[in-house]
Wavefront OBJ file of the C-alpha trace (Angstrom):
o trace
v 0.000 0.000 0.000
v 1.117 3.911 -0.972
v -1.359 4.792 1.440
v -4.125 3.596 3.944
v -7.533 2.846 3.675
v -9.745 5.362 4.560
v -11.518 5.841 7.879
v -13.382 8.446 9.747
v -10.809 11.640 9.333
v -12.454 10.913 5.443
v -15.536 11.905 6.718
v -15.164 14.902 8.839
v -14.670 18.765 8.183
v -16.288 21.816 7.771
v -18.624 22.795 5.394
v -17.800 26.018 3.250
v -19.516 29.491 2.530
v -20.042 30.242 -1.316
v -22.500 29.617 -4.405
v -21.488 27.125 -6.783
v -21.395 28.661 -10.565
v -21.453 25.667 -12.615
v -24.071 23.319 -13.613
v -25.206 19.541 -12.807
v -25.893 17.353 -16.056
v -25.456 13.575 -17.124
v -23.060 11.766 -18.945
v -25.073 8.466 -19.943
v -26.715 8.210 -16.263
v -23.610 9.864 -14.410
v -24.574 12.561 -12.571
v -22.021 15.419 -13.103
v -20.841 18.757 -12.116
v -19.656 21.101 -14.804
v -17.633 24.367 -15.000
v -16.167 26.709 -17.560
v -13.455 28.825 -18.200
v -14.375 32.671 -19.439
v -13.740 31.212 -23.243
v -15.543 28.332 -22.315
v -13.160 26.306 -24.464
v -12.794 22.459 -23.633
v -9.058 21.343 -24.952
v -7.471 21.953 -21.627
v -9.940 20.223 -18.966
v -9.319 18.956 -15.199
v -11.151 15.920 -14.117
v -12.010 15.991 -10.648
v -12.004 12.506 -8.572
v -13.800 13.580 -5.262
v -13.590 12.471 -1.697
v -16.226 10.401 -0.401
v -18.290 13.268 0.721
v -19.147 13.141 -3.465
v -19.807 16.327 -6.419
v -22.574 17.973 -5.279
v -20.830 18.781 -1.540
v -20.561 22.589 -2.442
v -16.648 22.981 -1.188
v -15.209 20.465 -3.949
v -17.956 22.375 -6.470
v -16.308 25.892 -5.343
v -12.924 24.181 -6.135
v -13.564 23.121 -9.248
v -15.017 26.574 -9.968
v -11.717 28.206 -8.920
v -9.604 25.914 -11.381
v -12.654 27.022 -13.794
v -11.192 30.798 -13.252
v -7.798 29.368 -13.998
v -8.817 28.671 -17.675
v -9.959 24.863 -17.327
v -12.686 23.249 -18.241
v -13.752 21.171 -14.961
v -15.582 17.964 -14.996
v -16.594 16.229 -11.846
v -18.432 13.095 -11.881
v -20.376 10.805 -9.387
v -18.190 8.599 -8.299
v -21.213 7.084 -5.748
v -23.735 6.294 -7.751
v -26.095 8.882 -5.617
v -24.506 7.442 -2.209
v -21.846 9.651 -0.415
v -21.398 10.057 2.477
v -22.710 13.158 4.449
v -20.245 15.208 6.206
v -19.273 14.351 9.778
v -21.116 10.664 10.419
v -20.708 9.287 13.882
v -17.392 8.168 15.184
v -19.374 4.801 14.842
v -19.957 5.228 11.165
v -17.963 1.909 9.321
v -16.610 3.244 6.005
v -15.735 -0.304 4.931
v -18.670 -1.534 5.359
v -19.762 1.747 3.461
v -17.349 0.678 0.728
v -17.897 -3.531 0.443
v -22.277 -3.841 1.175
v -23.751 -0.581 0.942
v -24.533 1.350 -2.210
v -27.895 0.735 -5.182
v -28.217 -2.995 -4.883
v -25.717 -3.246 -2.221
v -22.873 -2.773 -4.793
v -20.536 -1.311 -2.694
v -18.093 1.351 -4.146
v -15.059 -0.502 -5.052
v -13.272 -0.393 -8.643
v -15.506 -2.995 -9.987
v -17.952 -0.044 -9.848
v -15.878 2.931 -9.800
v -13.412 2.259 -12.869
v -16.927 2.082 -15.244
v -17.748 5.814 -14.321
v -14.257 6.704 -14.773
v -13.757 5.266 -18.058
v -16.646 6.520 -19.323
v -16.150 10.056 -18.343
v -13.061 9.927 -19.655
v -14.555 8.874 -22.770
v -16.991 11.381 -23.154
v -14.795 14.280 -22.176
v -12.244 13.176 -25.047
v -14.927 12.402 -27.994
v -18.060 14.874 -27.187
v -16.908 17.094 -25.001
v -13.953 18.055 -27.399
v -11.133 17.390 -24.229
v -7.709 17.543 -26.088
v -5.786 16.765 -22.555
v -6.628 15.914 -19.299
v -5.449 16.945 -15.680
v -7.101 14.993 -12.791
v -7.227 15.736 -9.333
v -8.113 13.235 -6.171
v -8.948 13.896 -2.719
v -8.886 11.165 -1.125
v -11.242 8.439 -1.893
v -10.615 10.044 -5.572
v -6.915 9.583 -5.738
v -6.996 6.324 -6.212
v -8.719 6.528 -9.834
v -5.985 9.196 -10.547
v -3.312 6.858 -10.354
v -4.792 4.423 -12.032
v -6.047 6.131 -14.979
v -2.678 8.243 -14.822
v -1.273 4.780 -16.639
v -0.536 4.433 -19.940
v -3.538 4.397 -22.606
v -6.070 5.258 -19.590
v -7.122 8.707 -20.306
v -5.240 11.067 -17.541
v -2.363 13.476 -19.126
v -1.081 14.915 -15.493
v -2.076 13.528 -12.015
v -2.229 15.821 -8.730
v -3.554 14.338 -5.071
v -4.577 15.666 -1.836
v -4.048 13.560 0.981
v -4.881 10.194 -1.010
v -6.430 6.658 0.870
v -6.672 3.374 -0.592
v -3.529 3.994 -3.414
v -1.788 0.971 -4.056
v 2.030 0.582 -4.233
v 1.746 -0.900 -7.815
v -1.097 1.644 -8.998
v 1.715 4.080 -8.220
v 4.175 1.980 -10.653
v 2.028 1.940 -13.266
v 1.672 5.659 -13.873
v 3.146 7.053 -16.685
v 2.454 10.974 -16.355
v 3.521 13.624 -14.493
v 2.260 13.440 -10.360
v 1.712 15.693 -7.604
v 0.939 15.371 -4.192
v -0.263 17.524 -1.328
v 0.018 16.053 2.029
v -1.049 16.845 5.596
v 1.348 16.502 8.843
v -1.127 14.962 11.042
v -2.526 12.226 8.614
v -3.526 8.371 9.660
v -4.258 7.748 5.767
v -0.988 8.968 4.422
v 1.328 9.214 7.361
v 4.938 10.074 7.195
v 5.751 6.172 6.452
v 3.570 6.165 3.064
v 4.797 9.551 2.357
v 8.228 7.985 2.439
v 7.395 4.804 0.752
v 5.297 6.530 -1.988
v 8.949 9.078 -2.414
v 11.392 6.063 -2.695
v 8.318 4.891 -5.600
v 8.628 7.434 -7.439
v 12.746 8.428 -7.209
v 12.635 5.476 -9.294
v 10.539 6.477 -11.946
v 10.759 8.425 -15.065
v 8.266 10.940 -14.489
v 7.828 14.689 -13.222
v 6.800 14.707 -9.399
v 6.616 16.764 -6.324
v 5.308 15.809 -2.986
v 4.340 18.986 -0.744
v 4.191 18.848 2.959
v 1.706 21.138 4.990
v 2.453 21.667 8.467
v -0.233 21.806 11.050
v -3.324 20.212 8.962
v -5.126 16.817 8.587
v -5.930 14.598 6.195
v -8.680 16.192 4.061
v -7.465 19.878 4.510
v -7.109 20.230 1.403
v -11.511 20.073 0.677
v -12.998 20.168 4.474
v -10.281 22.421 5.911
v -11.685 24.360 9.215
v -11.354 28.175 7.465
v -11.654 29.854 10.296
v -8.128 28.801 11.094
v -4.925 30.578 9.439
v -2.737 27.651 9.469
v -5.097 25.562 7.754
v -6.979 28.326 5.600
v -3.217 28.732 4.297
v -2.303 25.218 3.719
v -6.111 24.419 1.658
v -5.438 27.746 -0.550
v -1.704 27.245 -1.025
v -2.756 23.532 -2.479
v -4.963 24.476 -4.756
v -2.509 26.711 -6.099
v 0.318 24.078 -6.090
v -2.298 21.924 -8.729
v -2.848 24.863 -10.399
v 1.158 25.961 -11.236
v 1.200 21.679 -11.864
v -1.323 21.627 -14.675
v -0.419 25.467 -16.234
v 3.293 23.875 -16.118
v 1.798 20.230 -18.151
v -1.061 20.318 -19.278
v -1.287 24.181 -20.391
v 2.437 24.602 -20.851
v 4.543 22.870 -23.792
v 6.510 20.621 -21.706
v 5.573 16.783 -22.643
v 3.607 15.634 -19.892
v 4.735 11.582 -21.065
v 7.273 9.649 -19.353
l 1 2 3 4 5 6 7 8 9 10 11 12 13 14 15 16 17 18 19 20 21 22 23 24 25 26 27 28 29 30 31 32 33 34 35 36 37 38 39 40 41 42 43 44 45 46 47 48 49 50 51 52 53 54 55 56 57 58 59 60 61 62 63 64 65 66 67 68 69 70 71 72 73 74 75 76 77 78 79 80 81 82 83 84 85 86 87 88 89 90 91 92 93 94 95 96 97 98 99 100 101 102 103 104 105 106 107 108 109 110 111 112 113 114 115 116 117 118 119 120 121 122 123 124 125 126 127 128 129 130 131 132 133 134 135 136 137 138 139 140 141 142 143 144 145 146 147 148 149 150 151 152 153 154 155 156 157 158 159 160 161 162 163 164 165 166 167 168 169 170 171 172 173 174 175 176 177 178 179 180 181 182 183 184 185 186 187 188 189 190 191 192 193 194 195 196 197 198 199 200 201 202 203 204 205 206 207 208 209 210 211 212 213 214 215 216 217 218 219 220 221 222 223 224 225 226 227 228 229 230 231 232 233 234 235 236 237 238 239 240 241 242 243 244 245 246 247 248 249 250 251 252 253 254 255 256 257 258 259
């Protein structure tokens, strides 16, 4: 494992002031949340991959609105199937069990039903949607599907995570573009030891990667990040802008984003 599985720190945070600007509309029967750039031009587009808290939770909408100001066109499916998780369940609440039984039919949310969204997405946003290359973000729960359609022939360009859970060590082989992380001090999903293990990973790759370390937050900062505090209003805003300067740098800029 490159990181944990997730538990309840997945769950909890605070819930953000602002009004969404884009707009909710289906790919096939995938519920998703849309926003444009000024030009509204599609080539350059960021797929977001959200935490289990899902795309209509209004902070990861006012995120993907902000990379929307950056110039991207932002797609962000649901990866749930209309069954995330509302924010801050009981310390009781059993995400595994959330993850293996629960779900329409009692699914679950695993890749067996996760990778079909994905890939279709990814499908529509490079065929109807006109997508010419594709930046994808994770937050947690989501940054597994980032590294694994990060691989070759899979559909993601450029890869960026926030505090990932549930990344396996040879989904992080397989990636063939370039990768960023954002990680939190205090974090049981990604502590220092996965940090570490996910570095010495990657050292021995061929592709572009950072790993950023923000003092004094948890894991999930990066979405559910208490505001209302500098150290961690500073840390969630100085993320964002780390993805940002990743994807003007590959999948605006002219450097080849390939390995």
């Amino acid at each position: 494992m490159a990181s944990n599985p997730g538990g309840r720190c997945c769950t909890i945070g605070v819930k953000h002031e602002g009004e969404a600007k884009g707009e909710t509309k289906k790919i096939g029967e995938i519920s998703t949340y849309f926003s444009y750039p000024e030009d509204k031009q599609t080539a350059n587009a960021i797929l977001i991959l959200p935490d289990v808290i899902g795309h209509e939770f209004i902070n990861a909408q006012l995120i993907a609105d902000q990379f929307a100001a950056n110039g991207y066109f932002v797609v962000m499916p649901d990866l749930f199937e209309g069954d995330p998780i509302p924010l801050n369940r009981p310390a009781d609440f059993d995400i595994m069990a959330w993850l293996q039984k629960s779900g329409p039919e009692g699914k679950g949310h695993g890749t067996g039903q996760v990778d079909p969204i994905v890939e279709a997405v990814i499908k529509e946003m490079r065929s109807n949607l006109g997508v010419k290359k594709i930046g994808s973000v994770g937050y947690c729960f989501g940054a597994k599907y980032v590294a694994r359609y990060l691989a070759k022939g899979k559909g993601i360009d450029v890869g960026a995570m926030a505090h990932p859970s549930f990344v396996e060590a040879d989904e992080i082989k397989a990636m063939t573009g370039p990768l960023s992380i954002a990680a939190a001090e205090t974090d049981a999903i990604f502590p220092e030891e996965k940090r570490h293990e996910t570095e010495k990973l990657l050292k021995e790759m061929k592709i572009p990667y950072q790993i950023c370390l923000y003092s004094d937050v948890e894991h999930g900062f990066a979405v559910r990040a208490d505001m209302s505090k500098r150290e961690a209003k500073f840390a969630k805003e100085a993320a964002f802008l780390q993805h940002v300067q990743w994807f003007d740098e590959f999948v605006k800029g002219k450097r080849d984003s390939a390995a």
